[in-house]
VOTOR-541592 format. One line per 8 residues: number of its first residue (from 1); their letters; for each residue y, x, z of C-alpha. Coordinates in steps of 0.001 Angstrom, whole numbers, plus 500000, padded with zeros to 6 digits. Last residue first. Layout:
BEGIN
NUM) A) Y X Z ~ ...;
//
This chain:
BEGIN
501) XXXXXXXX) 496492 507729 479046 ~ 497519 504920 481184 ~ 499847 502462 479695 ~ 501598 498823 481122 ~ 503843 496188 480388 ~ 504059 493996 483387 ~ 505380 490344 483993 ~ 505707 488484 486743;
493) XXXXXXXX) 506774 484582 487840 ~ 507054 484383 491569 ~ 506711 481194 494012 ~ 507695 480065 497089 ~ 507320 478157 500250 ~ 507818 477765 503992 ~ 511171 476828 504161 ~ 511555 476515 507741;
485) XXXXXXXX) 514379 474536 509647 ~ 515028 475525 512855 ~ 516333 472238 515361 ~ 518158 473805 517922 ~ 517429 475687 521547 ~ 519295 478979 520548 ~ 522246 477776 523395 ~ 523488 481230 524823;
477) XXXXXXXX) 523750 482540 521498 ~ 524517 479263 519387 ~ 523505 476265 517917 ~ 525943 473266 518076 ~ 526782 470118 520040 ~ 524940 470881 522927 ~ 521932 467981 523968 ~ 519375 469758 521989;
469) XXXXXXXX) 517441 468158 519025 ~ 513577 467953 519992 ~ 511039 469458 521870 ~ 509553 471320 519446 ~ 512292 473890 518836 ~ 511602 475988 521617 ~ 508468 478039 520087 ~ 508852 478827 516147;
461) XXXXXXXX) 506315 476479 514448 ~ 504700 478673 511744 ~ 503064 477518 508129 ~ 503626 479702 505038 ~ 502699 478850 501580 ~ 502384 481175 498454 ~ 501885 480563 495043 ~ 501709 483399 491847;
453) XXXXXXXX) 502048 482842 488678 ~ 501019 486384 486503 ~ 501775 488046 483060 ~ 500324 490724 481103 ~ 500518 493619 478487 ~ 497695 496283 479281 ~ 496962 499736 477092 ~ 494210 501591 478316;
445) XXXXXXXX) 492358 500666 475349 ~ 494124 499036 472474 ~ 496032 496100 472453 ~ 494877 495056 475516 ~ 495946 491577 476963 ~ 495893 490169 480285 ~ 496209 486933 481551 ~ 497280 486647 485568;
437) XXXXXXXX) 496377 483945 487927 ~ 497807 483753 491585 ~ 497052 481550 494997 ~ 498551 481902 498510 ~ 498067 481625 501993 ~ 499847 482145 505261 ~ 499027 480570 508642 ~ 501123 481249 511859;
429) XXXXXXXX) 500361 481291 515441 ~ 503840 480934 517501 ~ 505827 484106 518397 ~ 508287 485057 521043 ~ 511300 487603 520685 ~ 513851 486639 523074 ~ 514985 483744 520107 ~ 511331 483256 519332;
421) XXXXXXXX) 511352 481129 522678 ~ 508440 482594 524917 ~ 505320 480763 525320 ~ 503639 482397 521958 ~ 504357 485489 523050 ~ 502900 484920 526753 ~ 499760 484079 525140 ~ 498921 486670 522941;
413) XXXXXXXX) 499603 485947 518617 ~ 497329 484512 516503 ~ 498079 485446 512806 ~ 495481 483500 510497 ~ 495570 485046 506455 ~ 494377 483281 503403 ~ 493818 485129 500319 ~ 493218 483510 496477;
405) XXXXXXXX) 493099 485319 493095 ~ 491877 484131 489610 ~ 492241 487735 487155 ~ 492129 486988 483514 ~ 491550 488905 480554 ~ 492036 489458 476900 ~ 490554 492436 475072 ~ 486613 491736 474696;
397) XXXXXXXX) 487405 488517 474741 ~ 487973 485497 477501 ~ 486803 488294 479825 ~ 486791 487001 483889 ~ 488045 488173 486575 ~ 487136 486416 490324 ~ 489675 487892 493368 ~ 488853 486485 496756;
389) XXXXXXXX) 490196 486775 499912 ~ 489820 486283 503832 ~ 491801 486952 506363 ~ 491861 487164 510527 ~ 494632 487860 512575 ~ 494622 489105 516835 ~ 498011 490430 517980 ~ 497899 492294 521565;
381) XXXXXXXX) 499531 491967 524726 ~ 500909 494282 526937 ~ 502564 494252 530457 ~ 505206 496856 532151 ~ 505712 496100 536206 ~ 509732 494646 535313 ~ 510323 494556 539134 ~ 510460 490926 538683;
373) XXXXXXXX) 507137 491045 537648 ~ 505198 490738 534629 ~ 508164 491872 532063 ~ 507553 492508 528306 ~ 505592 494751 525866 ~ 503965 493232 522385 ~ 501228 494912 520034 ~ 500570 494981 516672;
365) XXXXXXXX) 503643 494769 515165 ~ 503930 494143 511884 ~ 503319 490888 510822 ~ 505957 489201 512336 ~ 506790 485941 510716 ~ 509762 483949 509216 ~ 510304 481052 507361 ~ 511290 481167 503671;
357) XXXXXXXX) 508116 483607 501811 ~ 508666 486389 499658 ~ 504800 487681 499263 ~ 504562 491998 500116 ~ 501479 493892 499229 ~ 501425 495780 496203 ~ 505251 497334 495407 ~ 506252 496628 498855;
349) XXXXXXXX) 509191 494583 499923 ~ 508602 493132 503508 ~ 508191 489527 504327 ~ 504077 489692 505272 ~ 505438 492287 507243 ~ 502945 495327 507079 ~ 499498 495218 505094 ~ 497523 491933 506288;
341) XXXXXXXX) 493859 492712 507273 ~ 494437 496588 508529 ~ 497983 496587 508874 ~ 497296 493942 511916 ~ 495337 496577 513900 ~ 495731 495094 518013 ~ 492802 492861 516981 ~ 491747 492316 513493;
333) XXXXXXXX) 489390 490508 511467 ~ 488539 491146 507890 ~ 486858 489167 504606 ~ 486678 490388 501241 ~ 484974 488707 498016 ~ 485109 490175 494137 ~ 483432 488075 491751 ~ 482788 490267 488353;
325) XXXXXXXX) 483079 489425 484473 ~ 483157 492908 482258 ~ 480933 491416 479620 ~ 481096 488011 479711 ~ 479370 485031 481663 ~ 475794 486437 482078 ~ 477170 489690 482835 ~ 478559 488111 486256;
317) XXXXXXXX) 479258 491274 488566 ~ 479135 490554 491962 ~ 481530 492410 494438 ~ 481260 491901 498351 ~ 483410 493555 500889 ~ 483432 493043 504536 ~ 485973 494182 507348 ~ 486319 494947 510935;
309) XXXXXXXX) 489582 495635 513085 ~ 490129 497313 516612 ~ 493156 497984 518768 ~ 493675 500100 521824 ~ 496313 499876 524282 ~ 498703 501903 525467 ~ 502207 501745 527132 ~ 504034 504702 527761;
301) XXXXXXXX) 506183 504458 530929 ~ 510219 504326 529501 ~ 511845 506897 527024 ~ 515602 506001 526995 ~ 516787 508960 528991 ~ 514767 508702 531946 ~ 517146 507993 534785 ~ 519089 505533 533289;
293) XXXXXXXX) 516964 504040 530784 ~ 514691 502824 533132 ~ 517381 501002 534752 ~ 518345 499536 531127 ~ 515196 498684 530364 ~ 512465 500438 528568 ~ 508783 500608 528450 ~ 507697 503326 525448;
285) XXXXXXXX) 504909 501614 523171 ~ 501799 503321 521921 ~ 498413 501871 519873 ~ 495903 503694 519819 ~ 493224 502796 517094 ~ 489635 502076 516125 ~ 488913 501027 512602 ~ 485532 499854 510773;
277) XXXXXXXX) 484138 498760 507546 ~ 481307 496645 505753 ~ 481157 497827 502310 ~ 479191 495763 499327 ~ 478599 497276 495611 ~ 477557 494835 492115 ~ 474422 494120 490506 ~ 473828 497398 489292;
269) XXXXXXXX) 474294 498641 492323 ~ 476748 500840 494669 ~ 476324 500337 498542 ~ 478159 501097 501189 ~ 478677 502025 504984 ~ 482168 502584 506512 ~ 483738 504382 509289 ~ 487541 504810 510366;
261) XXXXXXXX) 489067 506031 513764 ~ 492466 506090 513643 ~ 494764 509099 514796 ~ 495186 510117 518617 ~ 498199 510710 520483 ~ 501061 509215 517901 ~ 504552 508802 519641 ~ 505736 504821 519970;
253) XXXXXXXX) 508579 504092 518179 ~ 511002 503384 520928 ~ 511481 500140 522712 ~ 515063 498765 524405 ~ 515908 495177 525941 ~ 512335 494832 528193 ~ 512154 491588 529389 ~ 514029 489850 532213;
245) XXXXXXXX) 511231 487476 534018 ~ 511877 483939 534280 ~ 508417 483192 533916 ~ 509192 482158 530136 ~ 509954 485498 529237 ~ 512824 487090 528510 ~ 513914 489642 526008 ~ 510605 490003 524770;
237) XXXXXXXX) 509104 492987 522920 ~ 507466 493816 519599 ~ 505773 497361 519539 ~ 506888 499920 517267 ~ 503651 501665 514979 ~ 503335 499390 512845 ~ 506400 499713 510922 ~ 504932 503234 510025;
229) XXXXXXXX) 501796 502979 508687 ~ 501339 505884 507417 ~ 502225 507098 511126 ~ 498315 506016 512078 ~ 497080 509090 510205 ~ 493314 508374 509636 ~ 490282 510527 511056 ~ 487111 509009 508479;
221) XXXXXXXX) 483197 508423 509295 ~ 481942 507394 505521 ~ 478327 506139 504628 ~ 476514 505747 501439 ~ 473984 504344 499378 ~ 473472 503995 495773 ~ 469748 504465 495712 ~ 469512 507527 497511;
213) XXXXXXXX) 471833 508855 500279 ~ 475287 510289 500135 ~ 477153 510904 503276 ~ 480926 511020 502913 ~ 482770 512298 505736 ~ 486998 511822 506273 ~ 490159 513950 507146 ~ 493014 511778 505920;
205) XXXXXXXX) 496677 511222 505165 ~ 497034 507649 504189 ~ 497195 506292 500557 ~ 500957 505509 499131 ~ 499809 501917 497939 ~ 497905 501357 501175 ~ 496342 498122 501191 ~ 494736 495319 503767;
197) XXXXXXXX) 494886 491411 502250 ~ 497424 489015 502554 ~ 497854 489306 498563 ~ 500745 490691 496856 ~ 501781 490531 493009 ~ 500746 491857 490087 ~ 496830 491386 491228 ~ 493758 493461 489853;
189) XXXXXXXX) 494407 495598 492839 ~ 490734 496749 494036 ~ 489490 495120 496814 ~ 487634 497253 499125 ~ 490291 499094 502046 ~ 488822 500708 505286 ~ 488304 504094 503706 ~ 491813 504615 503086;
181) XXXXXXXX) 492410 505528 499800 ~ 493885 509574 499591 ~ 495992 511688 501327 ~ 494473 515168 502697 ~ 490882 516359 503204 ~ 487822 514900 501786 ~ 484473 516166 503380 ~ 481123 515776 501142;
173) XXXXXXXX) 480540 519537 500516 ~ 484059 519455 498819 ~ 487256 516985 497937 ~ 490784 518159 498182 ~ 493746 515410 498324 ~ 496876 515083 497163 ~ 497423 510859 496695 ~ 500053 508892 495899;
165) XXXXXXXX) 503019 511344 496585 ~ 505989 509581 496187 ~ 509230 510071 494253 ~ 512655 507688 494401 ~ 514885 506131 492246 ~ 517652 503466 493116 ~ 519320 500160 492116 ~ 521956 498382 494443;
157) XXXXXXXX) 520423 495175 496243 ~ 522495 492347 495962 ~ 524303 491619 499435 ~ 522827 489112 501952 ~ 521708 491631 504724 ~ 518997 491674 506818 ~ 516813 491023 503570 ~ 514361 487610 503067;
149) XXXXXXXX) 514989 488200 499551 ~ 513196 490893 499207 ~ 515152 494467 499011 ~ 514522 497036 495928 ~ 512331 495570 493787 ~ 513891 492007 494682 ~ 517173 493847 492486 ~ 516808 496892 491467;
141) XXXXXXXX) 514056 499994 490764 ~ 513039 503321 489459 ~ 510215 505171 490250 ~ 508286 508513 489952 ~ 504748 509136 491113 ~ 502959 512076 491839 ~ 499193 512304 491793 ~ 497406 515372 492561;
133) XXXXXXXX) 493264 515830 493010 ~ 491419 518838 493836 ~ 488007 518652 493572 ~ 485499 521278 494690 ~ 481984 520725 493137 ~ 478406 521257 494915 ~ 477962 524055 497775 ~ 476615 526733 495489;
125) XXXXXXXX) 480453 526010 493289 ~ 481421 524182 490607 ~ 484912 523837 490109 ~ 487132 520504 489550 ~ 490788 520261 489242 ~ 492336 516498 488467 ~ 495692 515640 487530 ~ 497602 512599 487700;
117) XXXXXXXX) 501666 511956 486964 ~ 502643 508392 487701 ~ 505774 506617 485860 ~ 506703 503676 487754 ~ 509360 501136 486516 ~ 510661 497862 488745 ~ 513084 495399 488095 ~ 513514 492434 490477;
109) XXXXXXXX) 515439 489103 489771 ~ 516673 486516 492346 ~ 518873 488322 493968 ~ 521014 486647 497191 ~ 524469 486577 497995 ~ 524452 482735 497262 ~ 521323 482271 499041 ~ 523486 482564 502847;
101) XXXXXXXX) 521065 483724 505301 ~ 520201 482056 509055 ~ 519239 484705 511235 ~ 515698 485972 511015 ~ 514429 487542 514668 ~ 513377 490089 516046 ~ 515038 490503 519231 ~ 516079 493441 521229;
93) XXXXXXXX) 520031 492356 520624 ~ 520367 488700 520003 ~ 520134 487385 516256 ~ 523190 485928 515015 ~ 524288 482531 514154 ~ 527636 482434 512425 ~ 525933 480472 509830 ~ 525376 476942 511600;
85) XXXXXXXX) 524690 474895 509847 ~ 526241 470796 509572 ~ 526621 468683 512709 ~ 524183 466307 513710 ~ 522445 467840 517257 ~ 523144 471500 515553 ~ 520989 472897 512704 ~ 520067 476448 512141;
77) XXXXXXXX) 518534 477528 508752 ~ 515490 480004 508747 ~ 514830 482623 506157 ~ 517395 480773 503623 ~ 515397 480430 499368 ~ 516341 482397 496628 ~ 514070 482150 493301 ~ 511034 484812 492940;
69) XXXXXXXX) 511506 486157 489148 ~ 509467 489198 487865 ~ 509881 492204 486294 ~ 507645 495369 485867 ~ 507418 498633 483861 ~ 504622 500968 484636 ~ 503425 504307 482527 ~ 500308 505891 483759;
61) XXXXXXXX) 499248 509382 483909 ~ 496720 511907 482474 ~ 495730 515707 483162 ~ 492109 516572 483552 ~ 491099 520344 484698 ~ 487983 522304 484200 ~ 487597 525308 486693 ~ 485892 528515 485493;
53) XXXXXXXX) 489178 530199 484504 ~ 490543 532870 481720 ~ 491243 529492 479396 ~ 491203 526216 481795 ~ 488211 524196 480843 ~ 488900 521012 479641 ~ 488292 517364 481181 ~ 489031 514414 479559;
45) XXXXXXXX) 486100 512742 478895 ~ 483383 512980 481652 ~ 482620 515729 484811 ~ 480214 518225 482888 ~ 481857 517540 479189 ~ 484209 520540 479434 ~ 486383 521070 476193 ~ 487185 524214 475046;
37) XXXXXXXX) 490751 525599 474890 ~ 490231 528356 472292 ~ 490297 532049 474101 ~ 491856 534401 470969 ~ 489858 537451 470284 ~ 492332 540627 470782 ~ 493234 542043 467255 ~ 491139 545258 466076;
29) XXXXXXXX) 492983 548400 465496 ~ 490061 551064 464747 ~ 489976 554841 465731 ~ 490440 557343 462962 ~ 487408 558943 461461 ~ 486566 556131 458560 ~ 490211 557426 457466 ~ 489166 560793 457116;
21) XXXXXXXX) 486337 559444 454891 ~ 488682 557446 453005 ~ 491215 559892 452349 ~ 488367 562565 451217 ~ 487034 560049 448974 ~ 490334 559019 447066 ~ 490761 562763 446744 ~ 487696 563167 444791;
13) XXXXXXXX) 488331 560225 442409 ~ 491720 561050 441911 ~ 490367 564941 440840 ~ 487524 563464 438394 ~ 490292 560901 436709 ~ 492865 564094 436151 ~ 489201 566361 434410 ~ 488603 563016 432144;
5) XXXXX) 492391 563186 431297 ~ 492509 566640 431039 ~ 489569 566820 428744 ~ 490627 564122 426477 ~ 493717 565993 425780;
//
C-alpha cells in the first residue's frame, strides 16, 4: 500500500509539471495599463493633463447671486405755467427724449444670478504655448435686473434667462484672436455696482498683438469690433435746429467699414502696473428725411467721422498698510468714442456699468446728424467726455475687505446740440459722479459674501427751459417750452453672495 501511494504522489507530481510547462507556452493575457489623470504643474494649480493628450486643461466657474434696492424716482416731470403734470406728454418722433414716468408702475427691487462656466486649454508648442480659453455664462434675472427704472415703459419688468459668451478666445506666438478684454480697459471691477468708467462685461471680438519685453514691459496694437458696442453705433439727430432748419426725422444704424483701432503700452512691477491706451474709430450715420427716403429707400448719404479716445491707468500697491492693499487710478478722454470713458447710456441696465439716475442724458451716441441748409446739406458733430476714477481696497484682515470707489464723468456735447431744444433732440453738457464702499468677507478662499452703498449725482440743464415758465397754460407737443424738473439723484443698496472654484 505504501508503494502505491508513494508511486500515485510521483505520477501527480509529473503531470503537474507537464501542465505547467505547456502552460508557460501559451501566450499571456495581461490587462491594458490604466492612464491616471496626472496633474500638470507647468501653467499653476488647476491644470491636468488630458489622458491620451499633451494639452493640460483647467475647468472652474463662478457662482453669482445679487440683489439690490435703487428706490423709484420720474426721468423728467413736466410742469405747466401753475397747473399740476403733465403725464400725457410724449416724446416726438426722431427724438430722444425721457417722457415724464409714473413711479407707481415702477420696480424698485432687482434680482440677478450668474453661473459662469470657464475652461482653459494650453499646449506647448516650438512657437511658445497655445491657449484656448471658453467662458459661458448663464443668467437669470427680474425686476431693476431686467429694466432700470428709467425704462420706456412703466410696467414691472417680467423675469428672464439668457446665455452669453464672455470670452472664446485663442492665444499663440503673442497674437490673441477672438472675444476677450478690450485692450483699452484698466480698472478691474472690484465694484457691485457701476462706475462712469469704460467696460465691456461681454468682452469685444478681437484680433490684437502683444509684445513682451524685459522687465515687465509690454505693448499691445489691437483690431476691435465696433458692433460690440452696439447702442453706439446710431447717431443722435435733431428734429430741428435752432437755424430754422428741418432736421433729419429718420437714422439707421450705421453699417461697420472699418473696426477700432486699439494700442496700449504697460508695465507690470512690484510696485504696482501703469497702461496708457489708445482708440481710433469710424463712426457711420445714414442721412435721412423723408425726400431722401423716397427715392432711396430709407438709406440716406453716409455720414462719417472719426472718433478718438485716450486713457491712463495707475495701480499702487500699499504693503505697508496691509497685505493685499492697492490704489487703483484711471483717467480717459474721448472724442467721437463715448463707450470708451463712460460704457453706453449712463441710464441703461447693465450688469457692470449702468447708475439709475432721475434726469436724463445721452451717453450713447457718439455722434449727431442734422440740417445745415435748407436743402438739408447733411452736418455732423461729435460728443467730447472726459472721466476720471479711483478705486482704493484695503484689508481690515486677512479675510475682510473693503473697496472705496469714486468716478466723475464730463459729457460736452457740439455746439448746435447744445442750442437745440432737447425736445428735437438737443443736448446740454452734463456732469455725473458718484461714490460707493463695499465690505467683503471670505469665509474661505474664493468664497466672497458682501455688501455695497453706492451715491450718484447727475447735473444737466435741458436747453429751452431756462428762460422761464411759458406763457401756454400747459406742456404739450407743439408747446415743449415748460419748466422740466430733474431729479438728479439716487442711491442703491447691494448685496452679493459669491463662489469661484
Amino acid at each position: 500500500m505504501k508503494q502505491f501511494n508513494t508511486l500515485l504522489a510521483g505520477s501527480a507530481a509529473g503531470l503537474l509539471s507537464v501542465v505547467a510547462a505547456q502552460a508557460a507556452d501559451l501566450p499571456s493575457r495581461k490587462s491594458a495599463p490604466v492612464e491616471y489623470v496626472r496633474v500638470c504643474d507647468a501653467y499653476g494649480a488647476g491644470f491636468y493633463w488630458i489622458p491620451g493628450t499633451d494639452t493640460c486643461l483647467k475647468i472652474g466657474g463662478r457662482v453669482r447671486i445679487d440683489t439690490w434696492y435703487t428706490p423709484t424716482k420720474n426721468s423728467v416731470t413736466l410742469r405747466s405755467a401753475g397747473g399740476p403734470n403733465y403725464a400725457g406728454f410724449a416724446a416726438p418722433a426722431g427724438t430722444n427724449i425721457a417722457p415724464f414716468q409714473n413711479t407707481n408702475g415702477m420696480d424698485r427691487l432687482g434680482w440677478y444670478a450668474r453661473g459662469l462656466l470657464m475652461m482653459d486649454a494650453r499646449t506647448q508648442s516650438a512657437w511658445g504655448t497655445v491657449q484656448t480659453v471658453i467662458t459661458l455664462r448663464l443668467a437669470a434675472q427680474t425686476g431693476l435686473a431686467q429694466t432700470a427704472p428709467l425704462a420706456a415703459t412703466a410696467a414691472p419688468a417680467a423675469g428672464a434667462t439668457g446665455a452669453t459668451i464672455e470670452a472664446a478666445y485663442i492665444r499663440f506666438a503673442g497674437f490673441t484672436i477672438g472675444d476677450a478684454a478690450s485692450n483699452f480697459t484698466f480698472l478691474p471691477p472690484y465694484q457691485y455696482h457701476s462706475m462712469f468708467t469704460p467696460g465691456f462685461p461681454n468682452g469685444i471680438r478681437q484680433l490684437a498683438y502683444t509684445a513682451t519685453f524685459g522687465g515687465g514691459f509690454s505693448a499691445t496694437i489691437a483690431l476691435e469690433n465696433r458692433g460690440d458696442s452696439a447702442p453706439t453705433t446710431t447717431a443722435n439727430s435733431l428734429g430741428f435746429t435752432p437755424a430754422g432748419l428741418v432736421g433729419s426725422t429718420a437714422t439707421a444704424v450705421g453699417p461697420q467699414r472699418l473696426p477700432a483701432l486699439v494700442g496700449n503700452v504697460r508695465v507690470d512691477q512690484g510696485w504696482g502696473s501703469a497702461m496708457l491706451s489708445g482708440v481710433v474709430l469710424q463712426n457711420t450715420a445714414n442721412f435721412a428725411t423723408p425726400a431722401i427716403n423716397a427715392v432711396t429707400n430709407g438709406l440716406g448719404p453716409l455720414i462719417t467721422k472719426t472718433g478718438w479716445a485716450v486713457g491712463f491707468g495707475l495701480r499702487i500697491n500699499l504693503p505697508m498698510l496691509a497685505r493685499g492693499d492697492a490704489l487703483n487710478l484711471w483717467a480717459g478722454y474721448s472724442d467721437g468714442a463715448l463707450n470708451y470713458v463712460g460704457y453706453s447710456s449712463l441710464n441703461e441696465n447693465s450688469s457692470i456699468t449702468s447708475n439709475y439716475l432721475g434726469g436724463y442724458l445721452r451717453n450713447d451716441r457718439h455722434i449727431t446728424i442734422f440740417c445745415v441748409t435748407a436743402a438739408c446739406l447733411p452736418g455732423v458733430e461729435s460728443t467730447k467726455a472726459f472721466n476720471i476714477a479711483g478705486i482704493f481696497t484695503h484689508y481690515w484682515t486677512p479675510s475682510l475687505r473693503s473697496n472705496f470707489i469714486a468716478s466723475y464723468i464730463r459729457i460736452t456735447p457740439g455746439q448746435i446740440t447744445q442750442a437745440t431744444d432737447w425736445t428735437n433732440g438737443g443736448l446740454s453738457k452734463a456732469t455725473a459722479w458718484d461714490i460707493k464702499t463695499n465690505l467683503i468677507w471670505s469665509p474661505v478662499r474664493s468664497f466672497d459674501i458682501g455688501v455695497e452703498l453706492s451715491y450718484a449725482r447727475l447735473t444737466q440743464n435741458l436747453t429751452g427751459f431756462a428762460g422761464g415758465l411759458p406763457t401756454a397754460p400747459a406742456c404739450t407737443v407743439a408747446n415743449p417750452q415748460c419748466l422740466a424738473s430733474i431729479n438728479s439723484n439716487n442711491w442703491t443698496g447691494r448685496m452679493r453672495v459669491e463662489r469661484t472654484f
